[in-house]
PDB file as gemmi writes it, atoms N, CA and C in Angstrom:
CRYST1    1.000    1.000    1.000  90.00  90.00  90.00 P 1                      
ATOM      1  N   UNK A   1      40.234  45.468 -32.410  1.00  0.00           N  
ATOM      2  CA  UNK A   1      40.330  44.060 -32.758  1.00  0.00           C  
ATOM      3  C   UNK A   1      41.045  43.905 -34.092  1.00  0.00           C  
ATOM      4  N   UNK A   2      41.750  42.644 -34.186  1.00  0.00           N  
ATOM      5  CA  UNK A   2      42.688  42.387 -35.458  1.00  0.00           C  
ATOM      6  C   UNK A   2      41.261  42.254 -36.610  1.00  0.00           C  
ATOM      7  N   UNK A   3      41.789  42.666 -37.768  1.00  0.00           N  
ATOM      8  CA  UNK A   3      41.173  42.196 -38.893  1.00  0.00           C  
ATOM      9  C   UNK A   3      41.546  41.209 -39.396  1.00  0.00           C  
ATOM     10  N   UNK A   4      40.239  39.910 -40.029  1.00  0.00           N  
ATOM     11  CA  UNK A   4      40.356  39.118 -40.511  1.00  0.00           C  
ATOM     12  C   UNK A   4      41.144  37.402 -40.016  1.00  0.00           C  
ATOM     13  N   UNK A   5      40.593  37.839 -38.380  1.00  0.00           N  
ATOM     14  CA  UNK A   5      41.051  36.551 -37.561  1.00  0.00           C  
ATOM     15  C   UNK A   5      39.775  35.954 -37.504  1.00  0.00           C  
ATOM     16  N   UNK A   6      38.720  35.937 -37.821  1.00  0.00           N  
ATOM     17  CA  UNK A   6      37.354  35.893 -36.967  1.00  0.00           C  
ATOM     18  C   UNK A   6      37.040  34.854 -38.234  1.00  0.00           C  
ATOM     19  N   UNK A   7      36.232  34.000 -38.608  1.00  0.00           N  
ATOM     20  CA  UNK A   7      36.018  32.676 -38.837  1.00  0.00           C  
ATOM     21  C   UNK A   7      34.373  33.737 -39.793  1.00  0.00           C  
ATOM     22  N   UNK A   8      34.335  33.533 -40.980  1.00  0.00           N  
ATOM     23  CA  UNK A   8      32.964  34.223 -41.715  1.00  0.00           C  
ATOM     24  C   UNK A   8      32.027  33.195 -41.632  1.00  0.00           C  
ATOM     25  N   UNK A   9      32.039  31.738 -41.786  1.00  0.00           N  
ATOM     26  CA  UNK A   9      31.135  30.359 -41.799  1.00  0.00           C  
ATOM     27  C   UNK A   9      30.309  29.974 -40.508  1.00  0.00           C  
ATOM     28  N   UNK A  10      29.699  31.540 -39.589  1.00  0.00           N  
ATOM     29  CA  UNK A  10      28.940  31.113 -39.096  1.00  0.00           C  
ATOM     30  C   UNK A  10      27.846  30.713 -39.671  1.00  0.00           C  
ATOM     31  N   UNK A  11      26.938  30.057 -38.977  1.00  0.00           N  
ATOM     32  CA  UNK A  11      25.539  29.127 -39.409  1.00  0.00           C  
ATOM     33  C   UNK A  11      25.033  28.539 -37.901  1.00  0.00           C  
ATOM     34  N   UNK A  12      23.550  28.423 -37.997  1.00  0.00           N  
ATOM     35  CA  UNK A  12      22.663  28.089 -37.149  1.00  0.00           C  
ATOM     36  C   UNK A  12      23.417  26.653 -36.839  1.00  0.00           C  
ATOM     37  N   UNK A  13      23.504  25.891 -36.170  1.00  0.00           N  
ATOM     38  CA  UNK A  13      23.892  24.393 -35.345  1.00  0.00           C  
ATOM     39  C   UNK A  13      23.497  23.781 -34.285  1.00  0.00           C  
ATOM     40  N   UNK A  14      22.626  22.805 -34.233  1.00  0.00           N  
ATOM     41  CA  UNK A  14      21.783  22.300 -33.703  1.00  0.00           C  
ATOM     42  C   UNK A  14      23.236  21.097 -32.006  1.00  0.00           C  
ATOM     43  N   UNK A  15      23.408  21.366 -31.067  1.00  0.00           N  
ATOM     44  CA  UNK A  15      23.950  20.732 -30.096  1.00  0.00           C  
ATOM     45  C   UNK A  15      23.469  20.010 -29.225  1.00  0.00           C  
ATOM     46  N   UNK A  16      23.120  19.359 -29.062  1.00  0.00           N  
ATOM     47  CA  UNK A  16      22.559  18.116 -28.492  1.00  0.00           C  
ATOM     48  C   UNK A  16      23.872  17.068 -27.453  1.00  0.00           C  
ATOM     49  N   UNK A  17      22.750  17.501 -25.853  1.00  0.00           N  
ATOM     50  CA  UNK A  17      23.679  16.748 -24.870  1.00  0.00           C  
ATOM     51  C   UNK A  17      23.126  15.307 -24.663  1.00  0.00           C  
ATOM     52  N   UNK A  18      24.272  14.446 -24.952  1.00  0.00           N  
ATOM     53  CA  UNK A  18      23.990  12.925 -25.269  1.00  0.00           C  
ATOM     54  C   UNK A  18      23.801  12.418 -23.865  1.00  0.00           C  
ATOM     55  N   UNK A  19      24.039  13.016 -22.911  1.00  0.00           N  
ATOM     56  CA  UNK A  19      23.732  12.451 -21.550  1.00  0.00           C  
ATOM     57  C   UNK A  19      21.796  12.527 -20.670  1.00  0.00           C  
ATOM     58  N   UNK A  20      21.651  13.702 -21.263  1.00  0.00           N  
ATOM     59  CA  UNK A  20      19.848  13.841 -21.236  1.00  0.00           C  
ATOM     60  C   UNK A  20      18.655  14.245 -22.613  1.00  0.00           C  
ATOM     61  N   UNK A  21      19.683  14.163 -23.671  1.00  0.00           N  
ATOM     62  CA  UNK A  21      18.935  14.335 -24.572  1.00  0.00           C  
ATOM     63  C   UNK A  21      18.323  15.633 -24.556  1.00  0.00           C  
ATOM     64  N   UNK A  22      18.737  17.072 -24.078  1.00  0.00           N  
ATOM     65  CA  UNK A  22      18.566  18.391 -24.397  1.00  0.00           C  
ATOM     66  C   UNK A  22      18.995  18.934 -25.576  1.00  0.00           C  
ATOM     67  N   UNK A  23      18.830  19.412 -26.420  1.00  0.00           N  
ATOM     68  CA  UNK A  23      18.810  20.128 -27.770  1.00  0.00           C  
ATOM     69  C   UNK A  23      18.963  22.008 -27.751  1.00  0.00           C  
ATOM     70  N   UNK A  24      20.337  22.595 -27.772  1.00  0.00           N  
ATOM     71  CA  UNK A  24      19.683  23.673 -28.080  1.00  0.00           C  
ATOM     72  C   UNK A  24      20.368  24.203 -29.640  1.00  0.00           C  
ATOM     73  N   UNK A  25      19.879  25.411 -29.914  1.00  0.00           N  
ATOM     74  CA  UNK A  25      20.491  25.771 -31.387  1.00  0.00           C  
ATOM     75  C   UNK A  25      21.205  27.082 -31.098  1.00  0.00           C  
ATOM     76  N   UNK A  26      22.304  27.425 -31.582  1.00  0.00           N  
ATOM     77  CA  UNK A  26      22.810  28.757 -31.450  1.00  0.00           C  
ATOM     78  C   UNK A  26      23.957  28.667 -32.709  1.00  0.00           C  
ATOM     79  N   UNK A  27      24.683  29.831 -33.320  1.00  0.00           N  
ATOM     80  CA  UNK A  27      25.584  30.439 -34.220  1.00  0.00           C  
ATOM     81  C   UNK A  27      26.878  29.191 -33.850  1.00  0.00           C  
ATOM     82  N   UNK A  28      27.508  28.712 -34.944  1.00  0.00           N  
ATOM     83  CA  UNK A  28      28.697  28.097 -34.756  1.00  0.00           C  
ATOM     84  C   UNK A  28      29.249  28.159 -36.159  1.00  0.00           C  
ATOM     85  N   UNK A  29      30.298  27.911 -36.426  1.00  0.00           N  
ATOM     86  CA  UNK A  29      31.339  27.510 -37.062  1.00  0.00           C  
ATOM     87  C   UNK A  29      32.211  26.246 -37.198  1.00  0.00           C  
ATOM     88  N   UNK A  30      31.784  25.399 -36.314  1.00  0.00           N  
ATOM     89  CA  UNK A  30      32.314  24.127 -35.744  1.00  0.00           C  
ATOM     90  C   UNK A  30      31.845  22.999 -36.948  1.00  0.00           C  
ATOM     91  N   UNK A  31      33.228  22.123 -37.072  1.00  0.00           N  
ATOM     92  CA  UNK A  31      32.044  21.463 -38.006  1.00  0.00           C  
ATOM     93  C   UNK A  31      31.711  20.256 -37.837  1.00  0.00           C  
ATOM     94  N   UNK A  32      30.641  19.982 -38.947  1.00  0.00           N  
ATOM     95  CA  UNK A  32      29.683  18.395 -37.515  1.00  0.00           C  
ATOM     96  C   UNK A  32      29.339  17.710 -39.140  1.00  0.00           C  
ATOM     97  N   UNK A  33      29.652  16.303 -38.249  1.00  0.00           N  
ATOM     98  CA  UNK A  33      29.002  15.067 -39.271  1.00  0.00           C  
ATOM     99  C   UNK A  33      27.912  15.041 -39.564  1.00  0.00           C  
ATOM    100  N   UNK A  34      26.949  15.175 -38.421  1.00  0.00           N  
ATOM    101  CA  UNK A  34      25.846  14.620 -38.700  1.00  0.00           C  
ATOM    102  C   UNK A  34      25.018  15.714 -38.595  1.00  0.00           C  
ATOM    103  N   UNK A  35      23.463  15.060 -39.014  1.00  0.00           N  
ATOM    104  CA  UNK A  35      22.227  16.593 -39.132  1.00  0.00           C  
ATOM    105  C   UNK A  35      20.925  16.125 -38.308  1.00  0.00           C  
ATOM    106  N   UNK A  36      20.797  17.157 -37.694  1.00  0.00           N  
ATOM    107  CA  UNK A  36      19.347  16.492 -36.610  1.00  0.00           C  
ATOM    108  C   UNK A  36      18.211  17.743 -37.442  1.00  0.00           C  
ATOM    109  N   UNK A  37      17.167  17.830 -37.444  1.00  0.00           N  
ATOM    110  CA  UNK A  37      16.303  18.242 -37.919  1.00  0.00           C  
ATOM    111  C   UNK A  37      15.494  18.304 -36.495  1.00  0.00           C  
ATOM    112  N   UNK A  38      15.258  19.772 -35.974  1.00  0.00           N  
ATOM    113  CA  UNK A  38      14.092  20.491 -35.354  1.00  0.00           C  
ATOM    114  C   UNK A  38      13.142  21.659 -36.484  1.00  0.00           C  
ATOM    115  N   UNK A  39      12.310  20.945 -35.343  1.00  0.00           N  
ATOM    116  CA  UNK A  39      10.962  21.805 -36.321  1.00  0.00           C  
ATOM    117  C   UNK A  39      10.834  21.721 -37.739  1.00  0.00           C  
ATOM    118  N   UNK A  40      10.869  20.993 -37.897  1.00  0.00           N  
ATOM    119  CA  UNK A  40      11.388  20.842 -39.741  1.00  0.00           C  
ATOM    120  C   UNK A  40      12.457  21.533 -40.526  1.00  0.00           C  
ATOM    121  N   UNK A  41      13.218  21.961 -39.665  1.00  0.00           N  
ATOM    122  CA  UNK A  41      14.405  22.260 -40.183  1.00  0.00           C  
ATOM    123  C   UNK A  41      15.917  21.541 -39.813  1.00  0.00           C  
ATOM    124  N   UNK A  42      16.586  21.446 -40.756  1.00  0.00           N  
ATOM    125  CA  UNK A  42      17.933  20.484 -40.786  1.00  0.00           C  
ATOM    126  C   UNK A  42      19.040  21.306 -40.489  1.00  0.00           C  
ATOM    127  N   UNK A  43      19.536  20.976 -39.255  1.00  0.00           N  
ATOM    128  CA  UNK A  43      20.375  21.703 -38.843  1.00  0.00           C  
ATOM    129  C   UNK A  43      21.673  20.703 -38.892  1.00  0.00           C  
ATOM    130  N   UNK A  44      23.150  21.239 -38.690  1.00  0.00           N  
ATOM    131  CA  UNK A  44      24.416  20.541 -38.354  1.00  0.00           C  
ATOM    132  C   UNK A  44      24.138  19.868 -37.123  1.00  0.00           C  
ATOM    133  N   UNK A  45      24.803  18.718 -36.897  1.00  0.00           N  
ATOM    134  CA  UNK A  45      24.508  18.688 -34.991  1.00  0.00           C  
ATOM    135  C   UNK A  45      26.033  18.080 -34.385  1.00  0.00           C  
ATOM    136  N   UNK A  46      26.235  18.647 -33.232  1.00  0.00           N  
ATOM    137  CA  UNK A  46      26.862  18.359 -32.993  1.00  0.00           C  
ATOM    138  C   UNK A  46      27.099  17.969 -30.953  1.00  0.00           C  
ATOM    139  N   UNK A  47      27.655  16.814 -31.336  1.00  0.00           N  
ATOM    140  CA  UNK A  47      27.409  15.950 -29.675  1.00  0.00           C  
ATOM    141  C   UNK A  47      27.834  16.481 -28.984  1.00  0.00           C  
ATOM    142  N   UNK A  48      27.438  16.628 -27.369  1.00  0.00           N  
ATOM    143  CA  UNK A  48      28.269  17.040 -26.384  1.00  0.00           C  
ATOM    144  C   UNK A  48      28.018  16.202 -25.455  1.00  0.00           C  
ATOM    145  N   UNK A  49      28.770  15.692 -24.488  1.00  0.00           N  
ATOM    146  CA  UNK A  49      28.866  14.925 -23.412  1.00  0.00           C  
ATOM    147  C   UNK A  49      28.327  15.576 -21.819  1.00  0.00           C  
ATOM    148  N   UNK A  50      28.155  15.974 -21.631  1.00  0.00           N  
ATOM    149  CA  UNK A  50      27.863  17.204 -20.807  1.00  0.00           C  
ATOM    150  C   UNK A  50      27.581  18.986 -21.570  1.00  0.00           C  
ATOM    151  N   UNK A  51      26.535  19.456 -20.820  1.00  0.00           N  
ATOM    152  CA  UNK A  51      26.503  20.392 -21.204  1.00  0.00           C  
ATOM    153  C   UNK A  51      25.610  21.311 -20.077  1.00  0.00           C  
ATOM    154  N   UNK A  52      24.978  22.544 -20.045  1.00  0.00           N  
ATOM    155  CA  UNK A  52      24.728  23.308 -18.807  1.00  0.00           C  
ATOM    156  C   UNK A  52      23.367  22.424 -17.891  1.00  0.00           C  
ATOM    157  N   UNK A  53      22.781  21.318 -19.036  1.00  0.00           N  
ATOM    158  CA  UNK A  53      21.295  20.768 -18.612  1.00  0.00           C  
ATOM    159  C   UNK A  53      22.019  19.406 -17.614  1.00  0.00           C  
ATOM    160  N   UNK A  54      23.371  19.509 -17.459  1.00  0.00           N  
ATOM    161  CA  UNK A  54      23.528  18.384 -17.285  1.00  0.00           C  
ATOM    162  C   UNK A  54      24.487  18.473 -16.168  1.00  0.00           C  
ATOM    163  N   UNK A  55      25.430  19.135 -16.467  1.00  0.00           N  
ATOM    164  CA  UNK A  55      26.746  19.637 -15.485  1.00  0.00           C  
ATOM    165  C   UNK A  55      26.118  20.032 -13.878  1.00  0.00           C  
ATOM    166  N   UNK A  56      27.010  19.100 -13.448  1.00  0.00           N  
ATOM    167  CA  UNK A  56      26.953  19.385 -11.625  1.00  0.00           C  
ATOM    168  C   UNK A  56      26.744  20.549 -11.229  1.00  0.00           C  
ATOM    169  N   UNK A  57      27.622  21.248 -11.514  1.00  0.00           N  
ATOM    170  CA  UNK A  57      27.959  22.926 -11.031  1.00  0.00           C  
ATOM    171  C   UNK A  57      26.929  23.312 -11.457  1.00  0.00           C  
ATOM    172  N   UNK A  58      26.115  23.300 -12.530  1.00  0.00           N  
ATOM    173  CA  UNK A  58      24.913  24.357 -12.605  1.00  0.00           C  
ATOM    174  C   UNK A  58      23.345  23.795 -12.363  1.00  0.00           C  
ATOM    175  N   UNK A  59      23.537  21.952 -12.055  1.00  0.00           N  
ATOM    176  CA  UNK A  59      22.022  21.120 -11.869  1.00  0.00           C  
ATOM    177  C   UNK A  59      21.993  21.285 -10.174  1.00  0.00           C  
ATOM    178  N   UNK A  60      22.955  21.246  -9.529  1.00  0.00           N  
ATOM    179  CA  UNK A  60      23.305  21.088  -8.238  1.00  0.00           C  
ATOM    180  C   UNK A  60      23.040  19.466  -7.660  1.00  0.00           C  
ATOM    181  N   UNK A  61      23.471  18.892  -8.567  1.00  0.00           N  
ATOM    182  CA  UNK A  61      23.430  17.381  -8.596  1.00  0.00           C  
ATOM    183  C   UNK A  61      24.555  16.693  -8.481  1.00  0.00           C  
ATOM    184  N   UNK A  62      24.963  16.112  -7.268  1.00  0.00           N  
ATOM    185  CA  UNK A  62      26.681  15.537  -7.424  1.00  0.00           C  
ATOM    186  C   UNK A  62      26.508  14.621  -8.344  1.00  0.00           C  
ATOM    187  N   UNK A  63      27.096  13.747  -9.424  1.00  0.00           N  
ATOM    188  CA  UNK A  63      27.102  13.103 -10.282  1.00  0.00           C  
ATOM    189  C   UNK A  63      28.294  12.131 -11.100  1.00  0.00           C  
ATOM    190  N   UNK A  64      28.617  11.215 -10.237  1.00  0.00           N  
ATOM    191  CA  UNK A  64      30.002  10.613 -10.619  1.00  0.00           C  
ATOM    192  C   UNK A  64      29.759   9.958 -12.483  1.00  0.00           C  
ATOM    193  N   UNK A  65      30.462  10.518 -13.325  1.00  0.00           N  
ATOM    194  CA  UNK A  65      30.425  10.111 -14.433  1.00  0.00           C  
ATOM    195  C   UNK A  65      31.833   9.556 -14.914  1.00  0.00           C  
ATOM    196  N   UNK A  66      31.677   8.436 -14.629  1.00  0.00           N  
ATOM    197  CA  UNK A  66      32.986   7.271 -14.966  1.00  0.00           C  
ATOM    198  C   UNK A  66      33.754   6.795 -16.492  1.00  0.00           C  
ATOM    199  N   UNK A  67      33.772   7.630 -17.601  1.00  0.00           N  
ATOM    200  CA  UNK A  67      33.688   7.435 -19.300  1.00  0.00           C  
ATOM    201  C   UNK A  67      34.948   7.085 -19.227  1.00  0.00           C  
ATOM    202  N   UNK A  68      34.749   5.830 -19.972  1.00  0.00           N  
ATOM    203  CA  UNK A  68      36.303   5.040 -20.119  1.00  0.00           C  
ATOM    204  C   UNK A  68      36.783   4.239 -19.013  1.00  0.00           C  
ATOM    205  N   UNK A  69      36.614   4.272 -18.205  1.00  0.00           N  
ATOM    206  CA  UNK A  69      37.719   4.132 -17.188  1.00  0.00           C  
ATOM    207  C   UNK A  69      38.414   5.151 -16.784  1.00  0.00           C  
ATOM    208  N   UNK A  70      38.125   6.494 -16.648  1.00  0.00           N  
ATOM    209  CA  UNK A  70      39.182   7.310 -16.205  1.00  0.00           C  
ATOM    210  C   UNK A  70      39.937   7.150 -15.052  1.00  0.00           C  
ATOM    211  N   UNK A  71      38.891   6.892 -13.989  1.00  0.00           N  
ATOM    212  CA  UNK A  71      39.775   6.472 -12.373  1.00  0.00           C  
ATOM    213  C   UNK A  71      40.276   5.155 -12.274  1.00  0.00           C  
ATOM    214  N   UNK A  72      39.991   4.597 -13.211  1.00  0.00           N  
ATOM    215  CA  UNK A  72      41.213   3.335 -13.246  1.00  0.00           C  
ATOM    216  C   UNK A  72      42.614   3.728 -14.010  1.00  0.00           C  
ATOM    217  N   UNK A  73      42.798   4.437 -14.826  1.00  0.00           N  
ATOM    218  CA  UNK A  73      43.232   5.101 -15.830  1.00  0.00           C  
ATOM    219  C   UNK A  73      44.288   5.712 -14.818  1.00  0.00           C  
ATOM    220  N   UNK A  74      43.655   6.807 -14.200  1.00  0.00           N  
ATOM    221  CA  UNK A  74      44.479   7.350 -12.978  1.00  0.00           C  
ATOM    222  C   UNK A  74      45.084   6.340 -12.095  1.00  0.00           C  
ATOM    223  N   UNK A  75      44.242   5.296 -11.302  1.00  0.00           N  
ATOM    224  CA  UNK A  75      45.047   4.799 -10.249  1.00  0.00           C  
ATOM    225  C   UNK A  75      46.368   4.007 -10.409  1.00  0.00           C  
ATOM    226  N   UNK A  76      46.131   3.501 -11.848  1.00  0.00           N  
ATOM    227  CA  UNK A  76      47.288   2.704 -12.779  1.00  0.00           C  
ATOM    228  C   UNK A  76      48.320   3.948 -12.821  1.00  0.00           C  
ATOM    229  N   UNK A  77      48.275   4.724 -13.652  1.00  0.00           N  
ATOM    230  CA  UNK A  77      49.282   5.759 -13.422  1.00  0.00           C  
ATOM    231  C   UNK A  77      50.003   6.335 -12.273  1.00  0.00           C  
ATOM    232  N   UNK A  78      49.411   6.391 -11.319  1.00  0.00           N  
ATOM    233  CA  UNK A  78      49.911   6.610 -10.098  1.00  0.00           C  
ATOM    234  C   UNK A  78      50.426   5.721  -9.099  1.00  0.00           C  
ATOM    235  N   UNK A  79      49.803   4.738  -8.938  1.00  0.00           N  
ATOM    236  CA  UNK A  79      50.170   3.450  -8.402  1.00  0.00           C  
ATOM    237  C   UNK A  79      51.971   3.336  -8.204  1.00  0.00           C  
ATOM    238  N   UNK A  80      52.901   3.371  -9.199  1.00  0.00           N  
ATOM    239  CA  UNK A  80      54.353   3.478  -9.062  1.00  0.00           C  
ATOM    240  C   UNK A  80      54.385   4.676  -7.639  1.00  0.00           C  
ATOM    241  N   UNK A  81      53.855   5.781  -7.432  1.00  0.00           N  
ATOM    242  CA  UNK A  81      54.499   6.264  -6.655  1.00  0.00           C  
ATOM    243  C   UNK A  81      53.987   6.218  -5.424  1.00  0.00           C  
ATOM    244  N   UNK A  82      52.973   5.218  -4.660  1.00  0.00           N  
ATOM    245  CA  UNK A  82      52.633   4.459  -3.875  1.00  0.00           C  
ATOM    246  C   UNK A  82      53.671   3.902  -3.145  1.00  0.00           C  
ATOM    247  N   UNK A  83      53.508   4.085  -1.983  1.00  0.00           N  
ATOM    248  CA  UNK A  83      54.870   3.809  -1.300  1.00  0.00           C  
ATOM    249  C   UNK A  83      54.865   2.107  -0.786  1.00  0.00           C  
ATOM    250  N   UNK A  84      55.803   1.829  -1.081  1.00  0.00           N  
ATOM    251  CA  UNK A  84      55.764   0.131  -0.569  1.00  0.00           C  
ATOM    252  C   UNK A  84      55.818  -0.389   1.036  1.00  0.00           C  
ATOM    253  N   UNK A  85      55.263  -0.854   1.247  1.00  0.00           N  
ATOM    254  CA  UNK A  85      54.912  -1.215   2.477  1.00  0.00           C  
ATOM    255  C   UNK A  85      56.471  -2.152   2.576  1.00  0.00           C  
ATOM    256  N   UNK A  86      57.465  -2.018   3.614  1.00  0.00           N  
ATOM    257  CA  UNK A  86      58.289  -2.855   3.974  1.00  0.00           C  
ATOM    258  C   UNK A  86      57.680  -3.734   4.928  1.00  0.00           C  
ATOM    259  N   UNK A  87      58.476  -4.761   4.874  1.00  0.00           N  
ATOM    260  CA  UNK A  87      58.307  -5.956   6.008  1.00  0.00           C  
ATOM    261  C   UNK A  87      59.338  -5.985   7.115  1.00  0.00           C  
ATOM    262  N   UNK A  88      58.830  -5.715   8.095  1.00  0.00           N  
ATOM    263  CA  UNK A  88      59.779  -5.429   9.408  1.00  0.00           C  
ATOM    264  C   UNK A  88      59.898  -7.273   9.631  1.00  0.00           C  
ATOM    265  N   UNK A  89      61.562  -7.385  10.418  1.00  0.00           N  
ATOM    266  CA  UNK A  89      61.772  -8.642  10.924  1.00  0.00           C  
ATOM    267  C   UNK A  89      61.667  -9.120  12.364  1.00  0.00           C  
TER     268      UNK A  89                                                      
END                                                                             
């Protein structure tokens, strides 16, 4: 392995999935605004939108999650190459 690619500012970081409110803590480097406090301790935290407590593929839960508008987002974009219906005479 190369020397001195690797990031030294690991630290404990508290991740929290905003979709069920699961919490876990593990080593990061990432850096986060805000601080959630487990167990009486103040950790970094940082949001995730999905995460393994939550994700289809591993709950076995189909789960349409619509953020933003994405499939409107898409159908607008695509829509131009929608083929036009002619009017026969």
């Amino acid at each position: 392995m190369k020397k001195g690619i690797h990031p030294e500012s690991y630290r404990m970081v508290a991740f929290k999935d905003m979709s069920n409110g699961d919490i876990f803590l593990t080593r990061s480097c990432a850096n986060a605004k805000d601080n959630l406090e487990v167990d009486g301790v103040k950790y970094p935290l940082i949001k995730l939108e999905i995460s393994r407590t939550s994700h289809p593929f591993y709950t076995g839960k189909v789960k349409l999650v619509d953020t933003a508008g994405r499939i409107d987002k898409f159908k607008m974009k695509y829509a131009k190459f929608k083929k036009e219906e002619t009017k026969t005479e």
